[in-house]
MDAnalysis code that builds the backbone (N, CA, C; Angstrom):
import MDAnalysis as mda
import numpy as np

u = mda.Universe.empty(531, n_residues=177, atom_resindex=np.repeat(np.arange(177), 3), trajectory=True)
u.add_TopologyAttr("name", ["N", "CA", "C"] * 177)
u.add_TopologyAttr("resid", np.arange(1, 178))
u.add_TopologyAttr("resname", ["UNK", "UNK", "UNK", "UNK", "UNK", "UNK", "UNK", "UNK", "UNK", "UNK", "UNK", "UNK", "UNK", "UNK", "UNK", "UNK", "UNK", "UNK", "UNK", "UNK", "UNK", "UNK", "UNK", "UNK", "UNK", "UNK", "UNK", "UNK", "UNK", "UNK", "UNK", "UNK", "UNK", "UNK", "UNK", "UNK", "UNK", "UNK", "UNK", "UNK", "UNK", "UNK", "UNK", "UNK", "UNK", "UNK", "UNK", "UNK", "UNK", "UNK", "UNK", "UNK", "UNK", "UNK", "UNK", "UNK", "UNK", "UNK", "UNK", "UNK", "UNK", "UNK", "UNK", "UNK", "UNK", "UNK", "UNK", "UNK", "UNK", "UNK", "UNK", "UNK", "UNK", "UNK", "UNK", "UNK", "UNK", "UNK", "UNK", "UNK", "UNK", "UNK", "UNK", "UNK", "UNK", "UNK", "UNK", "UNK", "UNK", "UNK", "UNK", "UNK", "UNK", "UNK", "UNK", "UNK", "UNK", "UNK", "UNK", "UNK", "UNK", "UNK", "UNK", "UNK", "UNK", "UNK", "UNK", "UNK", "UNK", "UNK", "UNK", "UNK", "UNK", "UNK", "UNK", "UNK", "UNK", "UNK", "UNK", "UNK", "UNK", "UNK", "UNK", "UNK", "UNK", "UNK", "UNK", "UNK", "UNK", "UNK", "UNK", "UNK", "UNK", "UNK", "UNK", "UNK", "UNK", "UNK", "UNK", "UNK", "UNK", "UNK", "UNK", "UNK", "UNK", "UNK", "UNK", "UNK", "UNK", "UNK", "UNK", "UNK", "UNK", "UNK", "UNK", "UNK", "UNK", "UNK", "UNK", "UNK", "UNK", "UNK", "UNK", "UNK", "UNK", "UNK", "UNK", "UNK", "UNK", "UNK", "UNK", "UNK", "UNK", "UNK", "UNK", "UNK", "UNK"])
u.atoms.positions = np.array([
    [231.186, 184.329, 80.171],
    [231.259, 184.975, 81.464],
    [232.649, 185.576, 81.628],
    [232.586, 186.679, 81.628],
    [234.162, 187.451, 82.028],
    [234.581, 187.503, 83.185],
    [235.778, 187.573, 83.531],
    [236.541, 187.460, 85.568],
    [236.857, 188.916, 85.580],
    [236.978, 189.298, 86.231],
    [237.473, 190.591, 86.605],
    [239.436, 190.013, 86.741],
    [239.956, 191.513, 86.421],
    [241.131, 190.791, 86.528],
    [241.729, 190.878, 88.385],
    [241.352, 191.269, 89.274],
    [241.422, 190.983, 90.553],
    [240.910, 189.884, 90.838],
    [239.969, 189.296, 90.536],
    [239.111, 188.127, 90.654],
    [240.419, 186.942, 90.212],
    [240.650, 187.307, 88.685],
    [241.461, 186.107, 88.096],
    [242.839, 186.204, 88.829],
    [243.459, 187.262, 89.443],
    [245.218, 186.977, 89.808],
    [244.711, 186.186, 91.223],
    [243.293, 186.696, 91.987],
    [243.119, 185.794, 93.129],
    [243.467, 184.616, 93.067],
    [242.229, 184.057, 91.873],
    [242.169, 182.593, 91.211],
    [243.816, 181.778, 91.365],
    [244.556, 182.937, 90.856],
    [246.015, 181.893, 90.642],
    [246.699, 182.061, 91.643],
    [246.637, 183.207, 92.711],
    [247.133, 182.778, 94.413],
    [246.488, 181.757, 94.662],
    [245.416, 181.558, 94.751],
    [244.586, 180.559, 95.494],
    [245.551, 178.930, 95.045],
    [245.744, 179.389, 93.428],
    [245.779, 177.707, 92.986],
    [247.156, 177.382, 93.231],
    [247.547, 178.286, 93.295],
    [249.536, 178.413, 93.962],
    [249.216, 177.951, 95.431],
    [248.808, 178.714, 96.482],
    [248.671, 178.293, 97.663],
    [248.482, 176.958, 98.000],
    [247.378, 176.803, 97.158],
    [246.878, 175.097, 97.473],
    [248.045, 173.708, 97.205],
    [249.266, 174.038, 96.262],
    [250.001, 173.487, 95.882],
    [251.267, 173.362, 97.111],
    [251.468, 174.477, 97.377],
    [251.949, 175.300, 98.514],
    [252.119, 174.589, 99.698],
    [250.783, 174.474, 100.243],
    [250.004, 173.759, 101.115],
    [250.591, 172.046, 101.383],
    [250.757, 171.573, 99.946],
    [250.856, 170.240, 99.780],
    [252.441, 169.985, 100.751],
    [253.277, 170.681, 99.887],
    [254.613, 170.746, 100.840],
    [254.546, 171.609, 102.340],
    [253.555, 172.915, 102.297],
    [253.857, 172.836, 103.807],
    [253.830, 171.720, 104.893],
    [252.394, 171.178, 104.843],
    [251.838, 170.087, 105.694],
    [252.888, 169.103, 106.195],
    [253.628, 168.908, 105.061],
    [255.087, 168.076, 105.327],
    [256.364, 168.176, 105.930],
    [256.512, 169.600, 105.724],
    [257.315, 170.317, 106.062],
    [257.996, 169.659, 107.562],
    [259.307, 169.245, 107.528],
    [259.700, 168.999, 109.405],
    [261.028, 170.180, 109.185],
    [261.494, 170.120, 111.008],
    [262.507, 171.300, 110.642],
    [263.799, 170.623, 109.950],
    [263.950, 169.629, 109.708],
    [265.049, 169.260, 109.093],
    [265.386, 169.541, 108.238],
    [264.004, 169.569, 107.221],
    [263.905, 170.014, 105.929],
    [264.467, 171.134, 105.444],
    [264.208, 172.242, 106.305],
    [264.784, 173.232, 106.266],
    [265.788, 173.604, 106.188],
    [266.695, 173.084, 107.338],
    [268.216, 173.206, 106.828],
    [268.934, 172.277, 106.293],
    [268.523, 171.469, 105.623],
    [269.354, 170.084, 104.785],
    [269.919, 171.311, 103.827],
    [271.154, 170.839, 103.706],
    [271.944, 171.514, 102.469],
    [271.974, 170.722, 101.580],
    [271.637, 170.800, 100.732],
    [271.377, 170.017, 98.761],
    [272.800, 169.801, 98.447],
    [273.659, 170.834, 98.208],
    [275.038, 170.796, 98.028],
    [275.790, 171.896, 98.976],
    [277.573, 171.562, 98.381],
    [278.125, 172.133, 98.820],
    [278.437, 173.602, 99.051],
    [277.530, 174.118, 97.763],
    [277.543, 175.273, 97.710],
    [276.331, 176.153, 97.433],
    [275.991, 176.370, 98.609],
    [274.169, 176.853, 99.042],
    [274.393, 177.811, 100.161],
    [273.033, 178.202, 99.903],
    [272.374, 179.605, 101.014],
    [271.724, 178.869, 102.074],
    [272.041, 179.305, 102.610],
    [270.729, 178.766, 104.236],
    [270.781, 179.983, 105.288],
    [269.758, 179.676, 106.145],
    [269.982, 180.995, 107.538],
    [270.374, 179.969, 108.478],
    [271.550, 180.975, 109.171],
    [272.138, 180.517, 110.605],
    [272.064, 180.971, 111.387],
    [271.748, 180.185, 112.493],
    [271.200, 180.720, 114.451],
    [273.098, 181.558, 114.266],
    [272.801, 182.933, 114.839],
    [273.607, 183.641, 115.432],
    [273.441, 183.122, 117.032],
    [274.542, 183.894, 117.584],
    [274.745, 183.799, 118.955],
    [273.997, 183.996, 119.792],
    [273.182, 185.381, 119.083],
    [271.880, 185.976, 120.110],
    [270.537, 184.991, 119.888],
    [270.569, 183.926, 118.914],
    [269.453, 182.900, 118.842],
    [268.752, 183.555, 117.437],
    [268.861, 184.300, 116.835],
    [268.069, 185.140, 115.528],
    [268.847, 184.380, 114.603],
    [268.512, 183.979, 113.457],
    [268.555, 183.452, 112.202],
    [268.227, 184.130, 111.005],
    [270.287, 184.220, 110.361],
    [270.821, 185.110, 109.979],
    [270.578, 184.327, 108.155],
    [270.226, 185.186, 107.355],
    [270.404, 184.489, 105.976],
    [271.744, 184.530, 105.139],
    [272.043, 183.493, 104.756],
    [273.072, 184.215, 103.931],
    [272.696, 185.149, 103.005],
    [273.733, 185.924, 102.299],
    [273.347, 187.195, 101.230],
    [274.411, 187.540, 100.788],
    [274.750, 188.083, 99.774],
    [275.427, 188.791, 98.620],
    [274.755, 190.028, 97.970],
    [275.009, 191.167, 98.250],
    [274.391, 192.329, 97.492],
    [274.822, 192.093, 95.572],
    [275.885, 191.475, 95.792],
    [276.177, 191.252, 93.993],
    [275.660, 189.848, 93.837],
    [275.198, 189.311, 93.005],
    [274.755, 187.559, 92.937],
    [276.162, 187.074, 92.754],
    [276.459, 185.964, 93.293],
    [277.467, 185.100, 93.030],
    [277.544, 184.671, 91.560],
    [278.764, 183.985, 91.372],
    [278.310, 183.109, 89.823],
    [279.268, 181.873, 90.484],
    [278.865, 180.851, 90.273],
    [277.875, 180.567, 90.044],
    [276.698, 180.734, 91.198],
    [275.479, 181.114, 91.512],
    [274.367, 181.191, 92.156],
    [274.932, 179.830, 93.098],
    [274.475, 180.131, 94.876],
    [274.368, 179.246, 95.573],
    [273.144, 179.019, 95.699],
    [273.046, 177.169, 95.562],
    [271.617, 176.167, 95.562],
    [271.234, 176.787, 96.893],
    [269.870, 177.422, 97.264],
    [269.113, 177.432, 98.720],
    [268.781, 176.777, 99.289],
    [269.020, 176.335, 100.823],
    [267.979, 175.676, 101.302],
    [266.662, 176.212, 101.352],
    [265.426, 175.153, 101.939],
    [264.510, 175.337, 101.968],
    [263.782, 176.330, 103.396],
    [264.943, 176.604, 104.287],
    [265.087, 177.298, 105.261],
    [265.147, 179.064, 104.195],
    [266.254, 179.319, 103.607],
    [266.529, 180.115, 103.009],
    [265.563, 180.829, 101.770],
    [264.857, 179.888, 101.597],
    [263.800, 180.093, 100.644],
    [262.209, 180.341, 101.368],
    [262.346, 180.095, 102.092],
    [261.055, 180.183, 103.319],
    [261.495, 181.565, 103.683],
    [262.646, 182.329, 104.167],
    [262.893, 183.450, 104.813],
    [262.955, 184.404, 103.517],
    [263.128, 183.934, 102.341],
    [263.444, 184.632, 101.155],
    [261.739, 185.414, 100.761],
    [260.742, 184.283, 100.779],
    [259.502, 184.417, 100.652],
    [259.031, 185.325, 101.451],
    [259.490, 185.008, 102.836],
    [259.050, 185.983, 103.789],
    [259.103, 187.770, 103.867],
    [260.222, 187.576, 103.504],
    [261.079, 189.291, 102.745],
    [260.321, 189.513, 101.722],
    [260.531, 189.310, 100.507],
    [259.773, 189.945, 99.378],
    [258.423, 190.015, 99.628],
    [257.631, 189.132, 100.415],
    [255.971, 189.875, 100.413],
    [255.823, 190.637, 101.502],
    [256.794, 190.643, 102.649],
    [256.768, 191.680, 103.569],
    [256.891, 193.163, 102.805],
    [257.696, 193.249, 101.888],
    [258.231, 194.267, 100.952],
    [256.739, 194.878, 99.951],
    [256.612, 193.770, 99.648],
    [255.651, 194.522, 98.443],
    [254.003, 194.461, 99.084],
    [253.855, 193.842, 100.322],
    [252.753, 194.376, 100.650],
    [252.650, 195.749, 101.452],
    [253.712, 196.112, 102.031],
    [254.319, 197.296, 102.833],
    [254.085, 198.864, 101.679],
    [254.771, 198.113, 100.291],
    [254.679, 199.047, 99.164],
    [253.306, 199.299, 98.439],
    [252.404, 198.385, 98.564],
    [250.907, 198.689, 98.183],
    [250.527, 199.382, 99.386],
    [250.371, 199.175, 100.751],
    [250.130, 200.166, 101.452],
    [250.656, 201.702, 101.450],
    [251.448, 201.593, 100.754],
    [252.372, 203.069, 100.957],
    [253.229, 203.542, 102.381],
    [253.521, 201.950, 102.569],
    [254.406, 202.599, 103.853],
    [255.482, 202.007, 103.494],
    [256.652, 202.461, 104.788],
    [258.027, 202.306, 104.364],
    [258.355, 201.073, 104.533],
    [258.896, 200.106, 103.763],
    [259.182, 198.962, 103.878],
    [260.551, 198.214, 104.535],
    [260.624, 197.680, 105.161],
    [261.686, 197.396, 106.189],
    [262.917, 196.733, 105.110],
    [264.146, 196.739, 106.157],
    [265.167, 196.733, 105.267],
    [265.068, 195.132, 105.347],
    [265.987, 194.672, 104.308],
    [266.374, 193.192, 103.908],
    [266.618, 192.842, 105.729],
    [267.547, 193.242, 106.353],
    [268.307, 192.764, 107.551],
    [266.947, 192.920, 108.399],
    [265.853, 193.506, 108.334],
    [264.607, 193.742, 109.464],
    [264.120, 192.785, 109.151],
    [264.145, 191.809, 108.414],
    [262.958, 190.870, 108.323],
    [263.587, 189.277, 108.857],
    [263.404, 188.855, 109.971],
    [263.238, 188.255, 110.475],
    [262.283, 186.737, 110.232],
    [263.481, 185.708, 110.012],
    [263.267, 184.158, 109.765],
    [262.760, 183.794, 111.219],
    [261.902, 182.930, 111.315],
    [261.231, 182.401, 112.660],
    [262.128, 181.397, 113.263],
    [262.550, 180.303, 112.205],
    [262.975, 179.222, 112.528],
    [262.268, 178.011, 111.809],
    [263.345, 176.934, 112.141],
    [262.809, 175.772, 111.003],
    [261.408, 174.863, 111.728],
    [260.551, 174.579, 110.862],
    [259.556, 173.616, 111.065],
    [258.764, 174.749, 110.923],
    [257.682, 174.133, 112.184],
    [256.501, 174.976, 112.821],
    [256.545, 176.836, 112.390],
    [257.823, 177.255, 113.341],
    [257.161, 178.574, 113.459],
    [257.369, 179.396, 111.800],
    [258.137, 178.843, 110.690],
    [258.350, 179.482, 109.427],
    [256.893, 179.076, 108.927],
    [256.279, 177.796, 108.713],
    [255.477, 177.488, 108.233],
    [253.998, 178.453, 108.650],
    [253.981, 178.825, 110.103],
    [253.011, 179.503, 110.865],
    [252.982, 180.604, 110.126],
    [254.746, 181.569, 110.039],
    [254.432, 182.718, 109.522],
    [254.147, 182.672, 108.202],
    [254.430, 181.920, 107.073],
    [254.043, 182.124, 105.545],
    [252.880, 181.884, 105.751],
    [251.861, 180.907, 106.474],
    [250.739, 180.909, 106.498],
    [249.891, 182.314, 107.170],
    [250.622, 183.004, 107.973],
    [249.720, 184.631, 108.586],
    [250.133, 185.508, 107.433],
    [251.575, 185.059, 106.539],
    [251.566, 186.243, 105.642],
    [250.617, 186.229, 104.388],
    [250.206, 184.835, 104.323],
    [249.054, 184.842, 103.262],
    [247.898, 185.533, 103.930],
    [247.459, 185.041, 105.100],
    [245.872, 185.432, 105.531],
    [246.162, 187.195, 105.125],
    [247.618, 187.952, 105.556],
    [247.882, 189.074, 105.610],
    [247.634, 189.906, 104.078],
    [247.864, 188.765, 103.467],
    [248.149, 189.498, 101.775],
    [246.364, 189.092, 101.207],
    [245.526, 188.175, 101.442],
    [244.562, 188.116, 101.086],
    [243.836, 189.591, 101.903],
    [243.722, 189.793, 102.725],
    [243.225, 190.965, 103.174],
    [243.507, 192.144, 102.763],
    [244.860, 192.191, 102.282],
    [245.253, 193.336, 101.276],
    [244.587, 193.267, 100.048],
    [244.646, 192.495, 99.464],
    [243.473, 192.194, 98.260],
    [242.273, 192.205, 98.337],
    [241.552, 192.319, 99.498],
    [240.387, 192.374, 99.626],
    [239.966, 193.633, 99.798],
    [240.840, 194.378, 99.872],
    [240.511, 195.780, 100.125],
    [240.904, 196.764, 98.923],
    [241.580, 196.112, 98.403],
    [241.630, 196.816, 96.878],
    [240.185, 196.747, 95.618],
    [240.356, 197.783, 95.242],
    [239.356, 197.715, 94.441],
    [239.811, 197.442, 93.039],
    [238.879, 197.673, 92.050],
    [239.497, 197.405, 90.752],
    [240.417, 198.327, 89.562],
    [239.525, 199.473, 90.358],
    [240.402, 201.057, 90.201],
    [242.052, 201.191, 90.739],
    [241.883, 200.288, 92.043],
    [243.404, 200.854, 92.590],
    [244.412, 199.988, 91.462],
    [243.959, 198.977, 91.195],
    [244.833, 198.007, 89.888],
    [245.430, 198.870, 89.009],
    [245.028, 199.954, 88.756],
    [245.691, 200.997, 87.732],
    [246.834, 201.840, 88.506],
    [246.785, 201.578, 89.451],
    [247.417, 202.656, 90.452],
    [249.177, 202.446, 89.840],
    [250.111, 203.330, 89.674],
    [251.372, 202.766, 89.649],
    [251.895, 202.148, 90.614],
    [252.896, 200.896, 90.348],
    [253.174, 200.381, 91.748],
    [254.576, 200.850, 91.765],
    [255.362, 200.624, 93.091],
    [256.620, 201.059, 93.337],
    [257.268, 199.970, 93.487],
    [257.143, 199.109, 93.814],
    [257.550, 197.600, 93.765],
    [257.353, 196.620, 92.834],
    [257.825, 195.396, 92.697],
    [259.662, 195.827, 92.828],
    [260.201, 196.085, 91.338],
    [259.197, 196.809, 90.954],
    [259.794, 197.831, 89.661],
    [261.033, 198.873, 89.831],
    [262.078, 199.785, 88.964],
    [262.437, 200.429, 89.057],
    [262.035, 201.666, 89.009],
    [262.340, 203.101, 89.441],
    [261.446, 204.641, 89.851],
    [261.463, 204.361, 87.678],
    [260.227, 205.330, 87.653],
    [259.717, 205.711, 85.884],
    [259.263, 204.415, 85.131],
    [258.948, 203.417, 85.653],
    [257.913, 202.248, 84.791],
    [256.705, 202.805, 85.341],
    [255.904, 202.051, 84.399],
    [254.803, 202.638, 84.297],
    [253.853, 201.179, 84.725],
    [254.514, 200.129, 85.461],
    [254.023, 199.592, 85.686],
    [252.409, 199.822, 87.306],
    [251.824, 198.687, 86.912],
    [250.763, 199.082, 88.257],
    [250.271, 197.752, 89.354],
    [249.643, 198.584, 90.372],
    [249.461, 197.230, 90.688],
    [248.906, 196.068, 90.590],
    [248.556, 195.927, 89.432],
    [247.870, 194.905, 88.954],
    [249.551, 194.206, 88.390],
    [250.560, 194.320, 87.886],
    [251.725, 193.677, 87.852],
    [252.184, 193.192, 88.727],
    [252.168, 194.192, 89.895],
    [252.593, 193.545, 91.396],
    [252.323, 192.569, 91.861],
    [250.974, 192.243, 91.587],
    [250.073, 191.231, 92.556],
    [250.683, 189.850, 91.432],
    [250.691, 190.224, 90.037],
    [251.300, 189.334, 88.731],
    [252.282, 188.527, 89.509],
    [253.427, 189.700, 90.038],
    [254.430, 189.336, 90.491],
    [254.453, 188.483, 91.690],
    [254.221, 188.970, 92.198],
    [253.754, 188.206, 93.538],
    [253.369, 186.804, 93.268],
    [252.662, 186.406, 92.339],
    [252.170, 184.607, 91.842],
    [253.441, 183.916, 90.911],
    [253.798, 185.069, 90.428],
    [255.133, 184.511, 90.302],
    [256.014, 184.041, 90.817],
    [256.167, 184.796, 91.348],
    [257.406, 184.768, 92.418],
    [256.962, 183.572, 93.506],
    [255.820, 183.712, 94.327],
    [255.439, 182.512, 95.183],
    [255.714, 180.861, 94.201],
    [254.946, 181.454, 92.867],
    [254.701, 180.070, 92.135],
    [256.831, 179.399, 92.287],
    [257.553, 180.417, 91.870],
    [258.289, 180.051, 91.386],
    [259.400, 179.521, 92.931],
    [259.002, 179.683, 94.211],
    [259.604, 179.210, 94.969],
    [258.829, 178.361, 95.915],
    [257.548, 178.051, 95.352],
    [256.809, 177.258, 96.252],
    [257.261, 175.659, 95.325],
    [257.727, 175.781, 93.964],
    [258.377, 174.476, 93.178],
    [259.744, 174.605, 93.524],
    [260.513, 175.217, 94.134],
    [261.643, 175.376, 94.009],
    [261.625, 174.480, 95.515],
    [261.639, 175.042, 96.396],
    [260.864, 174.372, 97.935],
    [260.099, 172.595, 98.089],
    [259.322, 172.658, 97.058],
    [258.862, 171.409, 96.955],
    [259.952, 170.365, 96.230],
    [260.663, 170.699, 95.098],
    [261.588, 170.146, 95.010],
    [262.746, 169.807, 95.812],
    [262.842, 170.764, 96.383],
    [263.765, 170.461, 97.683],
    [263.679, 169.310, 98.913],
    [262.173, 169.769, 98.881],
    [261.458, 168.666, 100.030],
    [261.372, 167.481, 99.561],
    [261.137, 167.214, 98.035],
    [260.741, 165.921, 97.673],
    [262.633, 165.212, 97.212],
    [263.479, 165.866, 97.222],
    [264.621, 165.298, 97.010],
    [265.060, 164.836, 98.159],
    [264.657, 165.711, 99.507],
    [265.219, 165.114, 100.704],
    [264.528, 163.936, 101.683],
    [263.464, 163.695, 100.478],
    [262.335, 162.641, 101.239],
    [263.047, 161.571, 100.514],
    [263.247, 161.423, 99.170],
    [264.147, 160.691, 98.473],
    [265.642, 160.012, 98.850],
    [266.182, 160.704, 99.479],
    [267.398, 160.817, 99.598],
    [266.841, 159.538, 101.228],
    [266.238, 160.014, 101.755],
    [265.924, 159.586, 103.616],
    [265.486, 157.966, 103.335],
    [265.083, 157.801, 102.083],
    [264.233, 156.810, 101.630],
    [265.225, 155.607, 101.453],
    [266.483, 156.150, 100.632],
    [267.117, 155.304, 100.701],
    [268.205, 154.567, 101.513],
    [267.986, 155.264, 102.738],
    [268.777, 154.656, 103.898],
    [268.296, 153.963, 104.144],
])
């Protein structure tokens, strides 16, 4: 029996999500901004109450450890981005995308940005998979969107363990007080 390959990148959102899931459910706002170490990313309440991420247009060296706040708003940006770019509309800048806050309301939005991105997939056909994508490739690859969506399970896969590790070190850490 053969999958279609829209069928199969579903398959591995789905099996990412569900993993996903395991650490959202858990998720408190503390979690969020616990800093791991001394030298990490997190978002901070500005004055006006909006929650600001840290950022570097050049990467640091060494890389600052994220919180799980920072990685929740990080998630939030890149699929705001590349579902904006399969639609063909203009995609908002890094500074437009907007962290909710820790606990509840981050968890609410990664959960509407999935229902958001499954509906984008549902409306693609198997033809548009050939389509070139613009995201987050550079202009002249010849990549399509069938990479994108690749990317996209990547990228979730690779910060939904990054996140869970986070969570499960700070459950660790609480444990032993």
């Amino acid at each position: 029996m053969s999958v279609s390959p829209l069928a199969l990148l579903r398959w591995q959102f789905d099996l990412t999500w569900s993993l996903f899931e395991y650490h959202l459910e858990r998720l408190d706002a503390a979690d969020a901004l616990w800093e791991p170490a001394a030298h990490c990313w997190s978002v901070r309440q500005g004055v006006d109450g909006t929650w600001v991420p840290d950022w570097a247009d050049t990467e640091p060296d060494p890389v600052p450890v994220p919180t799980i706040g920072w990685l929740t708003w990080h998630v939030g940006w890149w699929w705001t981005v590349a579902m904006d770019h399969l639609r063909g509309v203009p995609a908002p800048d890094r500074t437009a995308v907007a962290w909710p806050g820790p606990g509840e309301p981050s968890v609410a939005w990664l959960r509407d940005l999935r229902i958001e991105w499954l509906g984008l997939l549902d409306q693609l056909s198997e033809r548009d998979l050939d389509r070139t994508a613009t995201f987050p490739w550079p202009d002249g690859t010849d990549h399509t969107v069938t990479h994108t969506i690749g990317w996209v399970n990547s990228e979730l896969m690779k910060n939904v363990a990054e996140i869970g590790q986070l969570r499960l070190m700070r459950a660790a850490q609480q444990s032993r007080r």
